[in-house]
C-alpha positions as CSV (number, residue, x, y, z in Angstrom):
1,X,-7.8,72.2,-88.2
2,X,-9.7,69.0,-89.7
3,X,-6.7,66.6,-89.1
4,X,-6.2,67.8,-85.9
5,X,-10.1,67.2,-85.6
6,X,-9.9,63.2,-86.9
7,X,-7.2,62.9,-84.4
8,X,-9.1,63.8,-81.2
9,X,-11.8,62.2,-82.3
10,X,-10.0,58.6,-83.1
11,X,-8.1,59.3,-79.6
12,X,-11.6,59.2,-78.1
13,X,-12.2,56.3,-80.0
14,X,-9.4,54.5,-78.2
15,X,-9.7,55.8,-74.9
16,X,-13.5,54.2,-75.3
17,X,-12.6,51.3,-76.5
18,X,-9.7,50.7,-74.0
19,X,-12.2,51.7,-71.2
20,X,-14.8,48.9,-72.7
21,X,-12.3,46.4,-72.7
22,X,-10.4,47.0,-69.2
23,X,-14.4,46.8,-68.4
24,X,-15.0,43.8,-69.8
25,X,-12.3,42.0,-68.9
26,X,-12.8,43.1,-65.1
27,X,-16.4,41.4,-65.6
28,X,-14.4,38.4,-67.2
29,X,-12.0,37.9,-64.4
30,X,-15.5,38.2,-61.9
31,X,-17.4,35.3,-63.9
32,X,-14.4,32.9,-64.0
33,X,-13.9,33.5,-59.8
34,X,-17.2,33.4,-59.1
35,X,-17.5,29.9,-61.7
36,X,-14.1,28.2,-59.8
37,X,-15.6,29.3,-56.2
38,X,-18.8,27.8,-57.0
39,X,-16.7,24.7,-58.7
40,X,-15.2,24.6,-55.3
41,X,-18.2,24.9,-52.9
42,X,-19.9,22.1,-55.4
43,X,-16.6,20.4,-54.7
44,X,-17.0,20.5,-50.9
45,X,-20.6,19.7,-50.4
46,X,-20.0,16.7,-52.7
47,X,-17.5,15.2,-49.8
């Protein structure tokens, strides 16, 4: 019953973790668009 236990709870573990990452790379990807359209409006007001 106790490994069984360990197990669930390290599969929660993952499933967290996995969910934090997907998370922060999703806020990742938004920073980097939001940095190369603001690159690129600079870009354009400059001409």
């Amino acid at each position: 019953m106790g490994g069984s236990r360990s197990v669930f709870l390290i599969a929660i573990k993952f499933t967290t973790l996995r969910h934090f990452y997907a998370e922060a790379d999703h806020v990742c990807d938004r920073l980097v668009q939001n940095l190369i359209s603001f690159r690129y409006e600079d870009a354009l007001n400059i001409y």
